[in-house]
PDB file of N, H, CA, C and O in Angstrom:
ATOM      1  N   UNK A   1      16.396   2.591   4.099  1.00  0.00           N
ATOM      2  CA  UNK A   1      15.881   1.394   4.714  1.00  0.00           C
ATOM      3  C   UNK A   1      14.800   0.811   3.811  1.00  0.00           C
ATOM      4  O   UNK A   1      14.108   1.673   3.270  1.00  0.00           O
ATOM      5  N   UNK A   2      14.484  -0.507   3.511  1.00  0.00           N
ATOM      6  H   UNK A   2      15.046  -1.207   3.951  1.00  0.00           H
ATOM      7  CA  UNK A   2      14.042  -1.003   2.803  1.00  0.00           C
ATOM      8  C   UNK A   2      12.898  -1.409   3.497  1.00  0.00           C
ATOM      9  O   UNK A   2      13.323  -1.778   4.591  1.00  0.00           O
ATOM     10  N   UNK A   3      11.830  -1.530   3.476  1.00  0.00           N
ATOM     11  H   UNK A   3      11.484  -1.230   2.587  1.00  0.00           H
ATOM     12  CA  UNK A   3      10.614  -2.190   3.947  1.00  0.00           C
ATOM     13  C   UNK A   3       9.559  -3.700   3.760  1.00  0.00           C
ATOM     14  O   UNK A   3       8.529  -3.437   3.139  1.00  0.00           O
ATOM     15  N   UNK A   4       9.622  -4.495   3.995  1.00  0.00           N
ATOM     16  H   UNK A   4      10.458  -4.709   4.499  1.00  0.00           H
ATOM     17  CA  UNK A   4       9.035  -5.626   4.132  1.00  0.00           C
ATOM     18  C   UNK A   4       7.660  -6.237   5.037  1.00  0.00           C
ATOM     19  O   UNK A   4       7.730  -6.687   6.181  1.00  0.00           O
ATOM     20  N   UNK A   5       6.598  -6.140   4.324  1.00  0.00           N
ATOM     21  H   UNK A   5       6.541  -5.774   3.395  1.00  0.00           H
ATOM     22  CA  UNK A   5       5.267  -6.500   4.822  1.00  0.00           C
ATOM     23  C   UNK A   5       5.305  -7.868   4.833  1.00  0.00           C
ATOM     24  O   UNK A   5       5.856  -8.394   3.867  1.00  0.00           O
ATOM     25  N   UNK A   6       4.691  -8.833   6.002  1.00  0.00           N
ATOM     26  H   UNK A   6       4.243  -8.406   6.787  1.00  0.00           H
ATOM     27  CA  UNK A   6       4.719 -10.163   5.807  1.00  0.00           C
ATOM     28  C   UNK A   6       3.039 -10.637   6.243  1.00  0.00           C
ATOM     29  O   UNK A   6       2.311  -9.774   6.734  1.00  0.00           O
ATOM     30  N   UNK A   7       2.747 -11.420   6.120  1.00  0.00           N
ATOM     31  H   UNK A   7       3.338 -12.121   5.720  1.00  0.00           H
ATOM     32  CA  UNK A   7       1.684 -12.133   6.929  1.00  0.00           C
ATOM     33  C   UNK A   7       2.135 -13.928   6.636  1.00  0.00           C
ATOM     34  O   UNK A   7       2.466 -14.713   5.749  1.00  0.00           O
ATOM     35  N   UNK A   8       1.793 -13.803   8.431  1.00  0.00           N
ATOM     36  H   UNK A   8       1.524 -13.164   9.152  1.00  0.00           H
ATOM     37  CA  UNK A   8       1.922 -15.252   9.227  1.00  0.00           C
ATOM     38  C   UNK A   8       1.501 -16.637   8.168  1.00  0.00           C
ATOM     39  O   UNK A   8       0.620 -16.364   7.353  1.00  0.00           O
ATOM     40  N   UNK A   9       1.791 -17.401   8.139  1.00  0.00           N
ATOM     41  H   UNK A   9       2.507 -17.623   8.801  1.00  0.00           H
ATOM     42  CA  UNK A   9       1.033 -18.526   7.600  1.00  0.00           C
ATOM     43  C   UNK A   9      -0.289 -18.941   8.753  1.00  0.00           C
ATOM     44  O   UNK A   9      -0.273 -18.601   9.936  1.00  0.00           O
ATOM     45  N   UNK A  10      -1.162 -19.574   8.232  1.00  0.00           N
ATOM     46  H   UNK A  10      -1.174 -19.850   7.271  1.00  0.00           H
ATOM     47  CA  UNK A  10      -2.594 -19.795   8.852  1.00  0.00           C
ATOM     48  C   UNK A  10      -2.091 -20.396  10.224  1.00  0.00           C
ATOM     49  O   UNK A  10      -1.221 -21.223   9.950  1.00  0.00           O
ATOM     50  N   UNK A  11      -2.252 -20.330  11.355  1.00  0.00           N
ATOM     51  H   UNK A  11      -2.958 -19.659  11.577  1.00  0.00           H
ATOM     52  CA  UNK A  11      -2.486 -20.830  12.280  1.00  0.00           C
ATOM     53  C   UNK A  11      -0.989 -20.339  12.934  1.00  0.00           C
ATOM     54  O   UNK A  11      -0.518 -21.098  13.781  1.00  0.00           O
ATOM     55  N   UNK A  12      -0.369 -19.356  12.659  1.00  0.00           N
ATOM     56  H   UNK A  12      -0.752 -18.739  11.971  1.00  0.00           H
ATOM     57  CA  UNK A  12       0.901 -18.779  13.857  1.00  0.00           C
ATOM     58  C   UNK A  12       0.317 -17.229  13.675  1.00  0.00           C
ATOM     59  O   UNK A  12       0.007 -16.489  12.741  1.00  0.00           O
ATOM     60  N   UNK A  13       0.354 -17.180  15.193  1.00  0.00           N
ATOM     61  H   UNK A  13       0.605 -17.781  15.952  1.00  0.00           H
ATOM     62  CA  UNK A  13      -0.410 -15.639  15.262  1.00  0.00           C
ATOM     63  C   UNK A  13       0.659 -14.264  15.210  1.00  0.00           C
ATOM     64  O   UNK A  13       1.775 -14.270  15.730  1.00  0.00           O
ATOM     65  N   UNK A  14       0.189 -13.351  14.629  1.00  0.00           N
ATOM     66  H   UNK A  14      -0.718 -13.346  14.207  1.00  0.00           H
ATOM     67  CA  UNK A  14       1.329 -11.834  14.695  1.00  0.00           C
ATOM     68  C   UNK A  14       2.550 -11.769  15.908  1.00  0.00           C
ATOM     69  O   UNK A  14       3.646 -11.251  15.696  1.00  0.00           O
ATOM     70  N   UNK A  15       2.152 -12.391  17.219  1.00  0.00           N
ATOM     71  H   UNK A  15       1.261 -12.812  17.391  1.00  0.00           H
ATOM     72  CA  UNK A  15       2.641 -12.118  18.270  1.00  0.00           C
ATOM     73  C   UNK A  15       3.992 -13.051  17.839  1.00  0.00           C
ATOM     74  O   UNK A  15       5.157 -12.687  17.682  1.00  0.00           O
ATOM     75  N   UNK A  16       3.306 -14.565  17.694  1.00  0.00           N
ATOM     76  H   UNK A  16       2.360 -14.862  17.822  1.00  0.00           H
ATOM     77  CA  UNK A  16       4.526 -15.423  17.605  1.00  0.00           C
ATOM     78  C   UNK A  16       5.416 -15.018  16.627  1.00  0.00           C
ATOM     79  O   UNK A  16       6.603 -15.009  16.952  1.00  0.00           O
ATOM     80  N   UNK A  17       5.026 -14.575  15.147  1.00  0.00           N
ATOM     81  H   UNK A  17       4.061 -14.582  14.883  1.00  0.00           H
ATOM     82  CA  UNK A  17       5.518 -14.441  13.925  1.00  0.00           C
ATOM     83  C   UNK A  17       6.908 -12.891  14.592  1.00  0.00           C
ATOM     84  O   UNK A  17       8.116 -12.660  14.529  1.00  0.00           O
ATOM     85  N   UNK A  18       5.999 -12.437  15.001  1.00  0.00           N
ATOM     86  H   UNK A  18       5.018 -12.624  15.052  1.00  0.00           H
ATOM     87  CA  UNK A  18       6.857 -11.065  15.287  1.00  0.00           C
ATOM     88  C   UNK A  18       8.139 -11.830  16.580  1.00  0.00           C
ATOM     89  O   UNK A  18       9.297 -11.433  16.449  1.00  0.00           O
ATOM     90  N   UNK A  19       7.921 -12.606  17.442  1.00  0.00           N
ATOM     91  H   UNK A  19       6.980 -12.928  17.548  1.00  0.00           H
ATOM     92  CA  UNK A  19       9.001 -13.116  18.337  1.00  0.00           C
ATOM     93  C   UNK A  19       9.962 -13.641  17.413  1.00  0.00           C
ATOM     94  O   UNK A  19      11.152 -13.339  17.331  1.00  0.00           O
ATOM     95  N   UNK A  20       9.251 -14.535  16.667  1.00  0.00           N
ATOM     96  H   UNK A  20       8.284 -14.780  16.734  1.00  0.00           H
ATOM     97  CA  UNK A  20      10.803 -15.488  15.530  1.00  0.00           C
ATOM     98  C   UNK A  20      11.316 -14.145  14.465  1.00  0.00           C
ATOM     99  O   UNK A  20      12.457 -14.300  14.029  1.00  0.00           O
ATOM    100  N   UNK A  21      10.956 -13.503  14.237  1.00  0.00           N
ATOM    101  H   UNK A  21      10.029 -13.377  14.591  1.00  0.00           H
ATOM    102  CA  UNK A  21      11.622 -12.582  13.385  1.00  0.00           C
ATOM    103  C   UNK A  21      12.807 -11.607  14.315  1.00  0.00           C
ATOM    104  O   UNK A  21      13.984 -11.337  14.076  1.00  0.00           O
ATOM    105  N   UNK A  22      12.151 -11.344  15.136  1.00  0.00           N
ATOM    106  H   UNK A  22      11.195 -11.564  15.329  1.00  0.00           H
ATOM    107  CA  UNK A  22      13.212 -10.542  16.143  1.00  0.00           C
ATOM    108  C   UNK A  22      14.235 -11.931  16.280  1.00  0.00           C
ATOM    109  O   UNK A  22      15.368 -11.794  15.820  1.00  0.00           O
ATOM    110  N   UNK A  23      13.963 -12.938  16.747  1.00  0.00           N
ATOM    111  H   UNK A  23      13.042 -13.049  17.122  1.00  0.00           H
ATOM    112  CA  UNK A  23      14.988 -14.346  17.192  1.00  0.00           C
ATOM    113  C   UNK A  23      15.894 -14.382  15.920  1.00  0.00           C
ATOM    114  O   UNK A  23      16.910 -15.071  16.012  1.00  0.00           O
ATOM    115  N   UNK A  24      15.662 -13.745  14.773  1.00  0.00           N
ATOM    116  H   UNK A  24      14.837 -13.185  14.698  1.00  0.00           H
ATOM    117  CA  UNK A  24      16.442 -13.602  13.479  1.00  0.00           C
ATOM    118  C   UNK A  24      17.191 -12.395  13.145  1.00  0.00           C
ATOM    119  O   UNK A  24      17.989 -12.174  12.235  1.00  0.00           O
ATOM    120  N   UNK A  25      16.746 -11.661  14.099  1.00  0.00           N
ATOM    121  H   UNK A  25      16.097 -11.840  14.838  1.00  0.00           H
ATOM    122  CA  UNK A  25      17.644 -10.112  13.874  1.00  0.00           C
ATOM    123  C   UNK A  25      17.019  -9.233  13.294  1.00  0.00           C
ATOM    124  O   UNK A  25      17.477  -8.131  12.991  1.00  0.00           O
ATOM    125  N   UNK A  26      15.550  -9.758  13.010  1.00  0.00           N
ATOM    126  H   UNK A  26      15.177 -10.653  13.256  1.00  0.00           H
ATOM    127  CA  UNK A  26      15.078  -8.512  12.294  1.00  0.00           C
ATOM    128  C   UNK A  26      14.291  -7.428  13.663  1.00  0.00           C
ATOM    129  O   UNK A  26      13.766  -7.695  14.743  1.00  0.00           O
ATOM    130  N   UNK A  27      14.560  -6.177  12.925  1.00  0.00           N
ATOM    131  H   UNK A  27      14.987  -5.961  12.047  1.00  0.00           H
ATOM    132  CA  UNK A  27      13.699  -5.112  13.770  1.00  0.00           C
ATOM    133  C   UNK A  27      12.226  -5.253  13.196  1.00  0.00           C
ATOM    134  O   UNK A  27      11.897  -5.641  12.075  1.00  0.00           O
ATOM    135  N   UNK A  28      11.640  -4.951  13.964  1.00  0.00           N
ATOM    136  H   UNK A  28      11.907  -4.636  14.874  1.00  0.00           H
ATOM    137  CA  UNK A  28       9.808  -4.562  14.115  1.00  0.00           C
ATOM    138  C   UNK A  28       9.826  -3.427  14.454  1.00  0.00           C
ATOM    139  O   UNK A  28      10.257  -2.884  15.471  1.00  0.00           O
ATOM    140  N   UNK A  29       9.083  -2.857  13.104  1.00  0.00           N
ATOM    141  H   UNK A  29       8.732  -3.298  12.277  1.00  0.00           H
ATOM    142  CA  UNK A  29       8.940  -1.218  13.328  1.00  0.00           C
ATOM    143  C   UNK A  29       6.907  -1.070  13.383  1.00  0.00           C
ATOM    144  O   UNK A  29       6.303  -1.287  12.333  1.00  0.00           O
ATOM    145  N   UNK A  30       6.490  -0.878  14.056  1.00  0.00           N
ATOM    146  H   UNK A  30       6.981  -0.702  14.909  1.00  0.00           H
ATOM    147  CA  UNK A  30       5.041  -0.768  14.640  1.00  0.00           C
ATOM    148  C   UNK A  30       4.415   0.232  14.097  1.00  0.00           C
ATOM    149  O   UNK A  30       3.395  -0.043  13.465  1.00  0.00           O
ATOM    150  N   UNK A  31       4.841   1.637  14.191  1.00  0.00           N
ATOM    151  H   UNK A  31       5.670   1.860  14.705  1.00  0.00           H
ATOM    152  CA  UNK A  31       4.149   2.793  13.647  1.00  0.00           C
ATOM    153  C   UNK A  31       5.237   3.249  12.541  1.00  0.00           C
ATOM    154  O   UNK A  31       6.363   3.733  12.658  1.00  0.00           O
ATOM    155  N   UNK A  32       4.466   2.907  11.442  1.00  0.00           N
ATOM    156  H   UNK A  32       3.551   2.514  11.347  1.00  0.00           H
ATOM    157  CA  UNK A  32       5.067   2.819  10.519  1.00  0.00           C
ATOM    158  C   UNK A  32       4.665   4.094   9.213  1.00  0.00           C
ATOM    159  O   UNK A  32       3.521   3.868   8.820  1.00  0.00           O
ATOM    160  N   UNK A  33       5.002   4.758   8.814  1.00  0.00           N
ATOM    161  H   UNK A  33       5.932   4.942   9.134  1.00  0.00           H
ATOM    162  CA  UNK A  33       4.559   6.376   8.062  1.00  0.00           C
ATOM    163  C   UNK A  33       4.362   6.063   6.310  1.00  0.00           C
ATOM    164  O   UNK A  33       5.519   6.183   5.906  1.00  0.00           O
ATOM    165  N   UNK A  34       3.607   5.773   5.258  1.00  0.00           N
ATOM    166  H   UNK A  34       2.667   5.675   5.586  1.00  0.00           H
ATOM    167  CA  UNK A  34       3.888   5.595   4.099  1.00  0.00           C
ATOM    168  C   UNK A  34       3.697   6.857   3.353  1.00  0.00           C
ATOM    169  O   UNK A  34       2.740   7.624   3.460  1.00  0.00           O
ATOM    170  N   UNK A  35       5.039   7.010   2.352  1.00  0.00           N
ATOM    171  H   UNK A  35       5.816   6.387   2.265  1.00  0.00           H
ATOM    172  CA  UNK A  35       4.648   8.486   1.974  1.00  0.00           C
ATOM    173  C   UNK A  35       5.388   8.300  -0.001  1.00  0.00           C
ATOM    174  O   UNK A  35       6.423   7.760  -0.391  1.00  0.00           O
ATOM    175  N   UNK A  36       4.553   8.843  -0.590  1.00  0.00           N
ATOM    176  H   UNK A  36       3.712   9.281  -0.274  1.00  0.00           H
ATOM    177  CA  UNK A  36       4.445   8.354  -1.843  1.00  0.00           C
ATOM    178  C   UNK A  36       5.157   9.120  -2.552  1.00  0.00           C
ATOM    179  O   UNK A  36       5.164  10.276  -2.129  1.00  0.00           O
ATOM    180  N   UNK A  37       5.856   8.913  -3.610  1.00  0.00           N
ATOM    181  H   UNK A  37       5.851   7.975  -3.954  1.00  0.00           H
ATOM    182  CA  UNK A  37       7.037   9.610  -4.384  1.00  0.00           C
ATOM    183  C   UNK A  37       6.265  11.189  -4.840  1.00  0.00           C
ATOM    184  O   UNK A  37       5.144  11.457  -4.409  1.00  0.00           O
ATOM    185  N   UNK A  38       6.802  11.870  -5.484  1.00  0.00           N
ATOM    186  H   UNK A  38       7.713  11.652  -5.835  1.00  0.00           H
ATOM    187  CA  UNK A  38       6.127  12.848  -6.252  1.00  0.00           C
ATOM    188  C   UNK A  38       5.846  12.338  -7.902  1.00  0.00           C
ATOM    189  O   UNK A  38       4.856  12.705  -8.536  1.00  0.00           O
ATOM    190  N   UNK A  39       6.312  11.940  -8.143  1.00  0.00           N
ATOM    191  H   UNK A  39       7.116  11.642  -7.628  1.00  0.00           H
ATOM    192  CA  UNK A  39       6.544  11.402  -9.417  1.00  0.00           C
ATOM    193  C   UNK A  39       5.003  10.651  -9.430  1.00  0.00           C
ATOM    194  O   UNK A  39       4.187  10.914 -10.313  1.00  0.00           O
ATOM    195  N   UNK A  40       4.737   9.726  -8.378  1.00  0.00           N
ATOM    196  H   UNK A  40       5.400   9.513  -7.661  1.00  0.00           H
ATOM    197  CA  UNK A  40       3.761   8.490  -8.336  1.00  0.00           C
ATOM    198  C   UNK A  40       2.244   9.285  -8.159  1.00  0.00           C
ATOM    199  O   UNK A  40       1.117   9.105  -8.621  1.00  0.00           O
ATOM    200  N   UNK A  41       2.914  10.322  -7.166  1.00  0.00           N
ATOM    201  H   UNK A  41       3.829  10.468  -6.790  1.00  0.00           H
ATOM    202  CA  UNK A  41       1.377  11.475  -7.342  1.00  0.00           C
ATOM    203  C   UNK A  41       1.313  12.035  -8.014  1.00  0.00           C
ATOM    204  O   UNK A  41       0.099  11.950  -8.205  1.00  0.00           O
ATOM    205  N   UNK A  42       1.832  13.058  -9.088  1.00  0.00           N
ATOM    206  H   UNK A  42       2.817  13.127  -8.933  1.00  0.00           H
ATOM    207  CA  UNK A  42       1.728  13.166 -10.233  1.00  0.00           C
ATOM    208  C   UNK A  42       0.914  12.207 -11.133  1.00  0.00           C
ATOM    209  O   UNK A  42      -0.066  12.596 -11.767  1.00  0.00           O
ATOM    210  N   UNK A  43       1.408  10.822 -11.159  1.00  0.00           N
ATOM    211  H   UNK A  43       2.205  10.506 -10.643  1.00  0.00           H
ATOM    212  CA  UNK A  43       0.732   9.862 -12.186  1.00  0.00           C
ATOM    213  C   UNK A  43      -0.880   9.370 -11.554  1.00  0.00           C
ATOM    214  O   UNK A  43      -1.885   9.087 -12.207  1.00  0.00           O
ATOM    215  N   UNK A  44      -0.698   9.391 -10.132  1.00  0.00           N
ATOM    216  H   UNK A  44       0.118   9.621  -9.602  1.00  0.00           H
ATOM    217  CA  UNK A  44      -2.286   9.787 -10.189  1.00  0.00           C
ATOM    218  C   UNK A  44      -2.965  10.675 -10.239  1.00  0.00           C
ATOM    219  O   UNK A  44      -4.180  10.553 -10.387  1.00  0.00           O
ATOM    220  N   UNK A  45      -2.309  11.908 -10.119  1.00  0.00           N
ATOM    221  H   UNK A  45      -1.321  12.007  -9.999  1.00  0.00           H
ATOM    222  CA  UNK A  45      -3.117  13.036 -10.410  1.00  0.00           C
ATOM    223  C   UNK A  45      -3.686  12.487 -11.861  1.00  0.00           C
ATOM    224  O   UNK A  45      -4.898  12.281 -11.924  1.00  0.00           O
ATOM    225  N   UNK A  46      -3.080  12.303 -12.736  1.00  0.00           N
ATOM    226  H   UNK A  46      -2.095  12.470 -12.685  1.00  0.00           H
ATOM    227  CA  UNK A  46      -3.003  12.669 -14.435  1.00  0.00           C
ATOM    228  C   UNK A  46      -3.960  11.639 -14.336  1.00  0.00           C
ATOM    229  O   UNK A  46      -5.019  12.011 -14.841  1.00  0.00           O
ATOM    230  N   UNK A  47      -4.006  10.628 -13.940  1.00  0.00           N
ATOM    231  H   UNK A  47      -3.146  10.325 -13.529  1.00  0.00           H
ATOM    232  CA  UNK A  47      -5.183   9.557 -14.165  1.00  0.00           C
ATOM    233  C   UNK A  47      -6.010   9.511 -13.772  1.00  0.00           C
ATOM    234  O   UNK A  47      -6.892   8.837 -14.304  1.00  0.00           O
ATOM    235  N   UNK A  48      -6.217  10.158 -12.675  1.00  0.00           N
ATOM    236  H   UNK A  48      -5.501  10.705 -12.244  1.00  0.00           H
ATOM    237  CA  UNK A  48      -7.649  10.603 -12.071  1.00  0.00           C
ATOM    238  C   UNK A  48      -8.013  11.859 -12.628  1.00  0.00           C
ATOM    239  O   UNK A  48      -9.214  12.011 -12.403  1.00  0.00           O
ATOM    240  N   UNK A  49      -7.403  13.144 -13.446  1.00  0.00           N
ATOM    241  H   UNK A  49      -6.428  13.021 -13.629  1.00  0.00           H
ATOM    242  CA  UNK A  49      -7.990  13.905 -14.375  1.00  0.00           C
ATOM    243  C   UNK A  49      -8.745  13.343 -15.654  1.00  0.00           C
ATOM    244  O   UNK A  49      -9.830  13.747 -16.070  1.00  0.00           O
ATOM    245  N   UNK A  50      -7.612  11.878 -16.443  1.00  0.00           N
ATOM    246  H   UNK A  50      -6.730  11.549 -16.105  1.00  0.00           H
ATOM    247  CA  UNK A  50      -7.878  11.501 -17.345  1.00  0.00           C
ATOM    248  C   UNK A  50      -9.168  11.007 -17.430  1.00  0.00           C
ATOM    249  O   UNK A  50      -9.866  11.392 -18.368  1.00  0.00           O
ATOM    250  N   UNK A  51      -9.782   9.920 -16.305  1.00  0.00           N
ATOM    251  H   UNK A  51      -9.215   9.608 -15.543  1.00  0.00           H
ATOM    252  CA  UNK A  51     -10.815   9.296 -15.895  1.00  0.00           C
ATOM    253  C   UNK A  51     -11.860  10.435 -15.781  1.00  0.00           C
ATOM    254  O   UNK A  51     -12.966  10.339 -16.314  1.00  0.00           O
ATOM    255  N   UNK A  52     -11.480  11.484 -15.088  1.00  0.00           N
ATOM    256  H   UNK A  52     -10.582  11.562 -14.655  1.00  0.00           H
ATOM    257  CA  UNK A  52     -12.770  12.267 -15.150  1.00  0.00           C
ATOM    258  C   UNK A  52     -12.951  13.159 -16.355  1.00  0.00           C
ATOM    259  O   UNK A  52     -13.686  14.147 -16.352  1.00  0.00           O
ATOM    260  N   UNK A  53     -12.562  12.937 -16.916  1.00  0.00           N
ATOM    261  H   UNK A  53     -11.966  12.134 -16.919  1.00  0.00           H
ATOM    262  CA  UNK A  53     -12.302  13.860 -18.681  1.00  0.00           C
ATOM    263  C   UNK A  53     -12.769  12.796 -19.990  1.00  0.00           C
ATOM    264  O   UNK A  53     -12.918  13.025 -21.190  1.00  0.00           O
ATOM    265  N   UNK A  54     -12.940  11.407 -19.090  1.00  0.00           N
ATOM    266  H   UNK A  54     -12.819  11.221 -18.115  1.00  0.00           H
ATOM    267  CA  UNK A  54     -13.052  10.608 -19.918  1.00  0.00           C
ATOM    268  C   UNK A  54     -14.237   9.844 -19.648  1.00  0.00           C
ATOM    269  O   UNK A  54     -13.838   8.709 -19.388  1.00  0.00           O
ATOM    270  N   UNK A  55     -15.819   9.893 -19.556  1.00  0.00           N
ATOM    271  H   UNK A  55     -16.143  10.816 -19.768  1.00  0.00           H
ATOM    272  CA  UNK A  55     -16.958   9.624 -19.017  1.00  0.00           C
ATOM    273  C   UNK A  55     -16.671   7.866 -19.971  1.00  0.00           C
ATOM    274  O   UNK A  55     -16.605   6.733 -19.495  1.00  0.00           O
ATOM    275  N   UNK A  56     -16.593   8.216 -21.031  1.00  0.00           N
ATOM    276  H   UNK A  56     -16.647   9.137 -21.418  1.00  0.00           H
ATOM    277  CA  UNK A  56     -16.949   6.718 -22.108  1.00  0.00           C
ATOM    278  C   UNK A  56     -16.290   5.549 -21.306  1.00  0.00           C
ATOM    279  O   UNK A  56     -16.673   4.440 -21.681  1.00  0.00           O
ATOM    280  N   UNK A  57     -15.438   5.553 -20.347  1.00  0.00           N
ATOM    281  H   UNK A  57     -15.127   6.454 -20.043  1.00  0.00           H
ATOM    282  CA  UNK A  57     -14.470   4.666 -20.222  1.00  0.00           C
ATOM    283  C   UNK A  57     -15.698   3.575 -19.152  1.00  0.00           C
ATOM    284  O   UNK A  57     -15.476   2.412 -18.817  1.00  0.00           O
ATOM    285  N   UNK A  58     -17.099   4.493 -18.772  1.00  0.00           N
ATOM    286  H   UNK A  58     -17.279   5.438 -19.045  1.00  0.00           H
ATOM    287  CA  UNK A  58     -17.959   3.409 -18.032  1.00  0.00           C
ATOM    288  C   UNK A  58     -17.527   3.646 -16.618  1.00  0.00           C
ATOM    289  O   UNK A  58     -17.961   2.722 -15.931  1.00  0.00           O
ATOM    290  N   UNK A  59     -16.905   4.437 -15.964  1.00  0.00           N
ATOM    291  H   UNK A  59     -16.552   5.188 -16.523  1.00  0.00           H
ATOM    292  CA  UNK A  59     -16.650   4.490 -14.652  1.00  0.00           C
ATOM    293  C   UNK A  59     -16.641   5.507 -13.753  1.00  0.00           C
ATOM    294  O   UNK A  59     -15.692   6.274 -13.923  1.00  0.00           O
ATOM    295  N   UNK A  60     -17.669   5.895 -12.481  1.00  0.00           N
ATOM    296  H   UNK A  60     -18.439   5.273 -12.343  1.00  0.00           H
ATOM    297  CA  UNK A  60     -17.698   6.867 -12.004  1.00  0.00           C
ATOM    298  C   UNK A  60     -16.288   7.419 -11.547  1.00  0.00           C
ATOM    299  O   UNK A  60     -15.415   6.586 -11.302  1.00  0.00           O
ATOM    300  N   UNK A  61     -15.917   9.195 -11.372  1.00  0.00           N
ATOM    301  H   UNK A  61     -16.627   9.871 -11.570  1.00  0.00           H
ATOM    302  CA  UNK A  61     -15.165   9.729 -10.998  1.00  0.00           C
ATOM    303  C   UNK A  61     -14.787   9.053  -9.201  1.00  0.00           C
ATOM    304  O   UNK A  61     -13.658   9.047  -8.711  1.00  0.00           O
ATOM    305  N   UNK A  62     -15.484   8.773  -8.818  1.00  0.00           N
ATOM    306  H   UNK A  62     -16.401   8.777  -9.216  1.00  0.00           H
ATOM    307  CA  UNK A  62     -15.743   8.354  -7.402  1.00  0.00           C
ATOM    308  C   UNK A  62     -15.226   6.738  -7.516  1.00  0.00           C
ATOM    309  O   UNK A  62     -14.306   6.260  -6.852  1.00  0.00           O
ATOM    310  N   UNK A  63     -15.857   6.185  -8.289  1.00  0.00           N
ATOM    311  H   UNK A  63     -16.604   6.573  -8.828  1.00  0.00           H
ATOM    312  CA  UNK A  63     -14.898   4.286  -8.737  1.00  0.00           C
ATOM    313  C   UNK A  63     -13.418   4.715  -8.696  1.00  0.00           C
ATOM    314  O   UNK A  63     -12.492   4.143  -8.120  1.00  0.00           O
ATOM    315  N   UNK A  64     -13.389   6.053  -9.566  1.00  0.00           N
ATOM    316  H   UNK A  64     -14.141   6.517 -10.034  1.00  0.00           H
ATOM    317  CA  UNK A  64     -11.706   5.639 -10.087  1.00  0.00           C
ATOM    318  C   UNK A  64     -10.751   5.821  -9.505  1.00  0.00           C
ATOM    319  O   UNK A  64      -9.617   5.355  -9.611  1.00  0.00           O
ATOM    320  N   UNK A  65     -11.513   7.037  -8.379  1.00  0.00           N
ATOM    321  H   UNK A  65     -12.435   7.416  -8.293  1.00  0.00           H
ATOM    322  CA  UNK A  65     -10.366   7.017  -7.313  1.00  0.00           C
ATOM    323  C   UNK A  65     -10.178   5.596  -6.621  1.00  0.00           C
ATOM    324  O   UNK A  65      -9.042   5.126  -6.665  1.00  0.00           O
ATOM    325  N   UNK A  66     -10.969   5.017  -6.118  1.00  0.00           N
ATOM    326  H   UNK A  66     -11.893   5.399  -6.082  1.00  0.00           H
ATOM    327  CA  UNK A  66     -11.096   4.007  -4.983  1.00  0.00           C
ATOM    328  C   UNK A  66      -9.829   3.709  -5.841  1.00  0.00           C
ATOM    329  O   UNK A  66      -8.765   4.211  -5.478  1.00  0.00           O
ATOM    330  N   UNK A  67      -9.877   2.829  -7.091  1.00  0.00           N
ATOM    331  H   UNK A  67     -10.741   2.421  -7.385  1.00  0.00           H
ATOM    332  CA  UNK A  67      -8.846   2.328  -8.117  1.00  0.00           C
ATOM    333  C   UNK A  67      -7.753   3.014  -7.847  1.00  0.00           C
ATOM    334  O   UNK A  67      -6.806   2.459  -7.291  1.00  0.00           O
ATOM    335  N   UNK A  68      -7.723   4.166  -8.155  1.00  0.00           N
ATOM    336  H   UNK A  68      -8.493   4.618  -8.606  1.00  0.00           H
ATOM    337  CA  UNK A  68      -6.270   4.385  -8.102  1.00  0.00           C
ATOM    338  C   UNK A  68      -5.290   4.737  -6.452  1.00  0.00           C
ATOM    339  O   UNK A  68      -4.071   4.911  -6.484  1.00  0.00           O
TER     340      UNK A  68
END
């Protein structure tokens, strides 16, 4: 299943946006679980080692997470 995040244009609220999408066939899934490849955690592991192995780069260990 493929996943699609939207937000409303200014002035139609979640409630309405979510009625016309169902009126289109789409499902609304509410509690929704995000869970990240291994591959993708791996590559932050390695970059959040790199960053902290790497002081010159100007950025606290604590910045780089937020970043990554």
């Amino acid at each position: 299943m493929e996943t699609l995040t939207i937000k409303p244009p200014k002035g139609v609220s979640l409630s309405d946006a979510k009625i016309a999408l169902e009126r289109l066939n789409f499902e609304i899934i509410d509690d929704q679980e995000y869970t990240i490849s291994d591959a993708y955690r791996k590559e932050l592991h390695n970059r959040l080692r790199e960053w902290e192995l790497s002081p010159e780069t100007g950025i606290s260990l604590e910045d780089a997470r937020k970043l990554a």
